[in-house]
C-alpha positions as CSV (number, residue, x, y, z in Angstrom):
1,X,5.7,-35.3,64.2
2,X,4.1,-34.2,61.3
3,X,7.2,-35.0,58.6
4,X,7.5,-38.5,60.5
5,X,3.9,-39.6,60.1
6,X,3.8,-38.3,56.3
7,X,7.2,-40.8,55.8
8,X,4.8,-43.4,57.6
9,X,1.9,-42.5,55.0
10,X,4.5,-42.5,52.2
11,X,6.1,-46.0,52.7
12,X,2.9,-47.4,53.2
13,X,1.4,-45.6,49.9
14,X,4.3,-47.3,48.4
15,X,3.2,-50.8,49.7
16,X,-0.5,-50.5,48.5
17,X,0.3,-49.6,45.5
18,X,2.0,-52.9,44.4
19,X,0.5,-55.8,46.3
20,X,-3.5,-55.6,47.4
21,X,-3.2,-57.2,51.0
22,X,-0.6,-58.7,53.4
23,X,2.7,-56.8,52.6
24,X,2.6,-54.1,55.0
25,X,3.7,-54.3,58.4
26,X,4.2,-53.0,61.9
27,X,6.6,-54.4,64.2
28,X,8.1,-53.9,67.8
29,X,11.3,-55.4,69.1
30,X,13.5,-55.6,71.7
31,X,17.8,-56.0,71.2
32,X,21.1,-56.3,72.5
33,X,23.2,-53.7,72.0
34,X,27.2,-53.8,72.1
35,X,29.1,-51.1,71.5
36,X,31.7,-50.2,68.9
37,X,34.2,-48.9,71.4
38,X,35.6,-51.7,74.0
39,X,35.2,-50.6,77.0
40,X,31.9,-49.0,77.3
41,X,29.2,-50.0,78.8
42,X,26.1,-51.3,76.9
43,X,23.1,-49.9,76.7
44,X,19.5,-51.0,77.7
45,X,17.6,-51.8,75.0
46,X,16.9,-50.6,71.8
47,X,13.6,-50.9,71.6
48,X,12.1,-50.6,68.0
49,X,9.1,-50.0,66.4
50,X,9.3,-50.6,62.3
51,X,7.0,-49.6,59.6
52,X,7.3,-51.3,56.2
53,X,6.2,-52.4,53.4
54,X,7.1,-54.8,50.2
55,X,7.1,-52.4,47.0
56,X,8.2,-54.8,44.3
57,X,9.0,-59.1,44.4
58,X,12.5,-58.3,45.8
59,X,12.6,-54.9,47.1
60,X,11.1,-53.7,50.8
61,X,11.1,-50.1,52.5
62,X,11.4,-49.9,56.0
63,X,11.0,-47.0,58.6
64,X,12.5,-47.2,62.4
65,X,12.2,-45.3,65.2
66,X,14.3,-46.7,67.9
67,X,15.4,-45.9,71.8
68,X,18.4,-47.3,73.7
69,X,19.5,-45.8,77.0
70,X,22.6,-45.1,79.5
71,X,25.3,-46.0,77.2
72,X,28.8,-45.1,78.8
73,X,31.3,-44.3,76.4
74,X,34.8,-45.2,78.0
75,X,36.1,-42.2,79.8
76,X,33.1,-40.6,79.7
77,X,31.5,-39.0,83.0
78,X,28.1,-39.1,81.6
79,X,25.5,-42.1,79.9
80,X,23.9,-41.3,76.4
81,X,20.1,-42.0,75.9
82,X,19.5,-41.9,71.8
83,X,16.5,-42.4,69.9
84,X,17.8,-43.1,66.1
85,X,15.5,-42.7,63.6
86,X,16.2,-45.0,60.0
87,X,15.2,-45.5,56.8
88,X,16.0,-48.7,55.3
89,X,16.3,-50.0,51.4
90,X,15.9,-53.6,51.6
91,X,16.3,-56.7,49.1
92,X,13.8,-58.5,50.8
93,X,12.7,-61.5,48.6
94,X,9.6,-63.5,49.5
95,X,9.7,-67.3,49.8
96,X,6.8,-69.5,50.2
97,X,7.0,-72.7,52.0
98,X,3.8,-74.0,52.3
99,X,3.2,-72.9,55.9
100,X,4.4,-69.9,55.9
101,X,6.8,-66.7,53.8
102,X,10.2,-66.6,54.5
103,X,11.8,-63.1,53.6
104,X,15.3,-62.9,54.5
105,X,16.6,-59.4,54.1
106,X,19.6,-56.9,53.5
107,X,19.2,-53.6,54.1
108,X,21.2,-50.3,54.3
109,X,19.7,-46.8,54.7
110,X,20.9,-43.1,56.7
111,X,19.7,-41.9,60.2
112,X,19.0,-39.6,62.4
113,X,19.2,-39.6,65.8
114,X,18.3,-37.5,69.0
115,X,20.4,-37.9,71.5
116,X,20.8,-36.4,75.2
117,X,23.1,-36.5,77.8
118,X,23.4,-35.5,81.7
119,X,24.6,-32.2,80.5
120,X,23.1,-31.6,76.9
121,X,20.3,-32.2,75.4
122,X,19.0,-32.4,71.8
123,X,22.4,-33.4,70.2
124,X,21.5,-34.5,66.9
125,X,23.2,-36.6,65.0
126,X,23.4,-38.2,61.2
127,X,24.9,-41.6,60.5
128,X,23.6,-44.8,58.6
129,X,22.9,-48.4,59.8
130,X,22.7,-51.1,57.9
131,X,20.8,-54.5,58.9
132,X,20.6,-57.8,58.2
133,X,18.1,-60.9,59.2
134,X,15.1,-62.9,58.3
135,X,11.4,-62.8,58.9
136,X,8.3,-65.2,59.3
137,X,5.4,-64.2,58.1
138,X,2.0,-66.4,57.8
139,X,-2.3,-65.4,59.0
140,X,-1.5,-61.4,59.8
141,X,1.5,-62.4,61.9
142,X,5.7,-61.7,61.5
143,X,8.1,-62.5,63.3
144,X,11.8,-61.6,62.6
145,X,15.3,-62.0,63.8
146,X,18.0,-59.7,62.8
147,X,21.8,-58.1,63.5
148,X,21.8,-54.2,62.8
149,X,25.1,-52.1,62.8
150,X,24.4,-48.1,63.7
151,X,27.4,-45.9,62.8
152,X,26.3,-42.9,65.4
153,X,29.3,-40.4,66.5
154,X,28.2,-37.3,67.9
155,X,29.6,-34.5,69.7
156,X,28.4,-32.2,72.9
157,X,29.4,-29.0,73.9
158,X,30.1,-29.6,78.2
159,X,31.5,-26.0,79.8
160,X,32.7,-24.7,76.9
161,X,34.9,-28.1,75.7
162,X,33.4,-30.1,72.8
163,X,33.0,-33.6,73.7
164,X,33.0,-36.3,71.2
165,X,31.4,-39.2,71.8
166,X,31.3,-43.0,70.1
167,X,28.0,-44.3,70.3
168,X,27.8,-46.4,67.5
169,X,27.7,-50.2,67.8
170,X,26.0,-54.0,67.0
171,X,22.0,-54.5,67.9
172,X,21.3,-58.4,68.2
173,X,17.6,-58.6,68.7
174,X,14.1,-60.2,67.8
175,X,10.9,-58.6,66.2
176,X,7.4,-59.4,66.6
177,X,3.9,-57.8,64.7
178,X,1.2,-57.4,62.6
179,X,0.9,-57.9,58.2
180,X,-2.2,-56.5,56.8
């Protein structure tokens, strides 16, 4: 806990140190998630919550801690609950349009993820993601849209027989949150 809120204090150091106000921001959102492999079953959620922050005119960091549950890889007799953890470099320009910022975004960065399943628990695993989208900002309020890829293979010991496991796969989802 203590490494992840110093990477919170670091991205948002980052933030302050090139804009005064209104480039930082926290989000949560909610996404559809389908799988890589065809025939598993998709997961509920992930739910995210995203720390960033604009450092230069075209360049953004990003930190997010996400949670999707009961994926069933195909043949599997178990469901995987992961919480992936990523870091995100993002060319994230800043449009004004009178009413409001646009700030469409591309961004690619590594991850970590905890994962569990019936039979193991804290199966780590490293991967990246890489995300794409656009957000709304305007008064202290952002709202984004946005398609994330999340390469996350991982593998469990069950009775003494490794078992690999596919759970990367496509998030569609919406975000909603605060700029200060």
């Amino acid at each position: 806990m203590k490494k992840f809120l110093f990477i919170l204090l670091f991205i948002l150091s980052f933030s302050s140190i090139s804009y005064a106000d209104d480039n930082t921001w926290i989000t949560v959102g909610y996404s559809y998630y389908l799988p890589e492999e065809s025939g598993a079953k998709a997961p509920l959620g992930p739910v995210n919550l995203t720390v960033g922050g604009q450092v230069t005119d075209w360049f953004a960091l990003d930190l997010t801690v996400g949670y999707l549950w009961d994926l069933f890889p195909k043949n599997a007799e178990t469901d995987i609950n992961s919480m992936p953890v990523r870091l995100h470099a993002l060319l994230q320009p800043s449009f004004d349009t009178g009413m409001f910022d646009v700030l469409p975004y591309l961004g690619i960065g590594p991850h970590v993820a905890a994962n569990n399943t019936n039979f193991a628990n804290n199966i780590f695993s490293y991967g990246f993601s890489a995300k794409v989208g656009v957000r709304f900002k305007e008064d202290g309020l952002i709202l984004g849209v946005g398609i994330e890829y999340l390469y996350n293979h991982l593998e469990a010991d069950h009775n003494g027989v490794k078992a690999k496991f596919n759970g990367s796969g496509i998030a569609f989802g919406a975000e909603i949150g605060t700029v200060f």
